[in-house]
N, C-alpha and C positions, 0 to 999 in steps of 0.2 A: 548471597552465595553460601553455599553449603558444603559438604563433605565430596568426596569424589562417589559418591553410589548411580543409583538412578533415580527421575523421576518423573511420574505420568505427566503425557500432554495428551489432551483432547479436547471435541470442539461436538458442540450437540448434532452437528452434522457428521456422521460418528467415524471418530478415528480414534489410534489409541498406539503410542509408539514411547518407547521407555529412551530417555536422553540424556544424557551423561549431565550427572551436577555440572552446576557451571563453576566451581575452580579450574576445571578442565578446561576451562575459555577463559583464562587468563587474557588480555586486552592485549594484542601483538602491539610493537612499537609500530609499524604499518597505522592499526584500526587508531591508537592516540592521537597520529598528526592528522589521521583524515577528518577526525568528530573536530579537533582543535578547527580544522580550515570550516568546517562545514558550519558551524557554532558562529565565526566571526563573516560568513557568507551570507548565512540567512538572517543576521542584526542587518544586515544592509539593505534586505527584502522584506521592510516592512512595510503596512503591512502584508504578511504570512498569508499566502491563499487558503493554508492549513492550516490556520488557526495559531492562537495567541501563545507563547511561551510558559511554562519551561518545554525543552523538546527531546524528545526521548529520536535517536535514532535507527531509522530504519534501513535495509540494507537490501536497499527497494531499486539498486540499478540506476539513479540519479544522475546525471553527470551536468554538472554546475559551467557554464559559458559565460565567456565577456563579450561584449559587445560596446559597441558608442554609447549606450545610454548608463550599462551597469553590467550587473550581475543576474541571470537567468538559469531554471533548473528545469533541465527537461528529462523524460525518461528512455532509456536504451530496451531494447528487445524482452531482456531479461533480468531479474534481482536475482542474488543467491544469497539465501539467508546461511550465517553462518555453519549451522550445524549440515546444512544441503552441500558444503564444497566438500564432503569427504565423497561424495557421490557423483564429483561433476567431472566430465571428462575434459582434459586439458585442450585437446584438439578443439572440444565444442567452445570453451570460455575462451579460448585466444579468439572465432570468431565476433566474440564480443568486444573482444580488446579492438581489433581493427575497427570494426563496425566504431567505433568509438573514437578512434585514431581518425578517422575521415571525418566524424563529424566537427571534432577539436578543432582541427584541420582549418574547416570553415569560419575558425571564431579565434583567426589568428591572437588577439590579444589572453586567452583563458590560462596558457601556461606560464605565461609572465607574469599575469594576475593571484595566481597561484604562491608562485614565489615571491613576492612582493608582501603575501600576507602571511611567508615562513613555511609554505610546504614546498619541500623539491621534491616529493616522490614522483609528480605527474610526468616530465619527461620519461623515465626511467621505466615505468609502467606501459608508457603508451607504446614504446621503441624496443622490450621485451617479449621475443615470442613466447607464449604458456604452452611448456612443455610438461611439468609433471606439478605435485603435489605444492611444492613450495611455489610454485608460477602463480597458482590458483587460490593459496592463502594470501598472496601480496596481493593480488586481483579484488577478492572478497572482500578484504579487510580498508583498500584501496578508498579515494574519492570518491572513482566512478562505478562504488558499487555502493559502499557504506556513505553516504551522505544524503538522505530523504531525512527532515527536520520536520519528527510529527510528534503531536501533541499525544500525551499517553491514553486518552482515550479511542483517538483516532488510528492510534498504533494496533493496542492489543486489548480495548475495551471490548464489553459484554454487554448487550442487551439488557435489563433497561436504562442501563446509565448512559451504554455509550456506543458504536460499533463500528469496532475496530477491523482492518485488514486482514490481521490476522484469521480471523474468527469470521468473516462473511467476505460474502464475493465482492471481490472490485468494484465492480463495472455498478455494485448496487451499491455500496459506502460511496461511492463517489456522487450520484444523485447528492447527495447530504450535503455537499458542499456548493454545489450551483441552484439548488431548489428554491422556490421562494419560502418566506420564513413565512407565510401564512398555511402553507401547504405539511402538512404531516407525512414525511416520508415510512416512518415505521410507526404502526400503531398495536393495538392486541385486538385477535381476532377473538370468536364467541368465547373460544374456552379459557381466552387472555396470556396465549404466545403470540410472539412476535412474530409480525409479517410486514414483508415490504411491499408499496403499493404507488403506479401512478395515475394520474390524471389520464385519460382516453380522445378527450378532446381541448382541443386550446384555453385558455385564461379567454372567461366571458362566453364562453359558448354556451353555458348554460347545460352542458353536459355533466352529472357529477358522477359518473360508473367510476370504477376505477379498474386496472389490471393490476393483477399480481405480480410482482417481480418477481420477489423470494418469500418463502413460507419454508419455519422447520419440516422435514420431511416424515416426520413421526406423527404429526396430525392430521385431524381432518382435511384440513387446507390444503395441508404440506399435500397428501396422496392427492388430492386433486388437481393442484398444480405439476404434479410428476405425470399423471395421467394426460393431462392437455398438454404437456410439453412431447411426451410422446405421439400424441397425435399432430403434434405438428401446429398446436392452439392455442389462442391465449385465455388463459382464465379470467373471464370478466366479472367482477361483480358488478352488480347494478346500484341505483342512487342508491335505494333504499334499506340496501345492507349495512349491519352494524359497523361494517371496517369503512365501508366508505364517509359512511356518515361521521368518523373517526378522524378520517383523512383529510375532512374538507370541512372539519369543527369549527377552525381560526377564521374562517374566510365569513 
């Protein structure tokens, strides 16, 4: 933590927004009991579908359920990363709160659960309509918004060590964690950026092309992957391209 000034955030997929030092984000008494619950939740889920500890938290919209057998974390519509609720309209995140309140609802035992392990905010949240500024800090800062328990690579890592949520699209970091570990979901293409890429046909088909998921948009790749996506296509490469042969190295 630094000074109260600014400083750059950006992502090679290019943006560029100046964000208040983080003294400015001093840790509300809210965001403490939620990391504390969330800390003593996910010791209980191991192993972590998200990989091995220590865990840096994300504020990834999470909301933690009891059930018969334990403890389970599934995700709600929407995360608001903290610096986002100075932008988020109270009318929209109380739809969240209910949408949330119903699911809870479903999992009679999760707010007794809750208490039992020392947090009371969750009644109090769930049973509050978000009307203005202060609704939507206790919201954000809340369980069911701050408690996703990811590993800091998985968090806010960078290509080639690690990639992070932050920094690439969901729906492709997520492959990462269901793929077989023979399989190379990100490799470097000709000119040695990263791209993401999968299999075309089954395990054993003997098919080894691959598609592109994600490629930086700044290269060769990348503008060809923008060009097939506007066409409505998928970018294939075939066996004998350097990425595929990249992708299907282990096997």
């Amino acid at each position: 933590m630094g000074g109260g000034g600014v400083h750059p955030e950006h992502e090679d997929d290019p943006w560029t927004v100046n964000v208040g030092d983080h003294p400015a984000r001093a840790d509300s008494l809210q965001y403490v009991r939620s990391r504390t619950l969330m800390v003593k939740l996910v010791g209980q889920c191991q192993p972590w579908w998200f990989g091995d500890k220590p865990y840096q938290d994300h504020h990834g919209g999470g909301v933690w359920l009891k059930d018969s057998t334990g403890w389970l974390l599934v995700f709600g519509p929407a995360g608001i990363e903290w610096s986002a609720q100075f932008c988020a309209d109270p009318a929209k995140v109380d739809q969240l709160r209910q949408l949330t309140a119903r699911l809870v609802a479903g999992f009679p035992g999760t707010v007794a659960g809750y208490e039992a392990a020392g947090y009371h905010d969750a009644a109090g949240l769930l049973a509050s309509p978000i009307k203005d500024a202060d609704g939507v800090q206790a919201w954000t800062d809340g369980i069911f918004n701050a408690s996703v328990a990811l590993p800091a690579g998985l968090h806010t890592g960078v290509l080639p060590q690690a990639a992070g949520y932050h920094h690439y699209p969901k729906p492709i970091v997520d492959i990462d964690r269901f793929r077989y570990d023979d399989f190379t979901l990100f490799v470097a293409d000709t000119q040695g950026n990263p791209v993401a890429v999968t299999p075309v046909g089954r395990r054993g088909s003997g098919n080894g092309a691959v598609s592109v998921a994600w490629a930086d948009p700044h290269t060769p790749l990348g503008r060809r992957k923008a060009a097939s996506d506007q066409a409505g296509e998928r970018l294939i490469l075939p066996d004998t391209h350097p990425v595929a042969k990249a992708a299907f190295a282990l096997q």
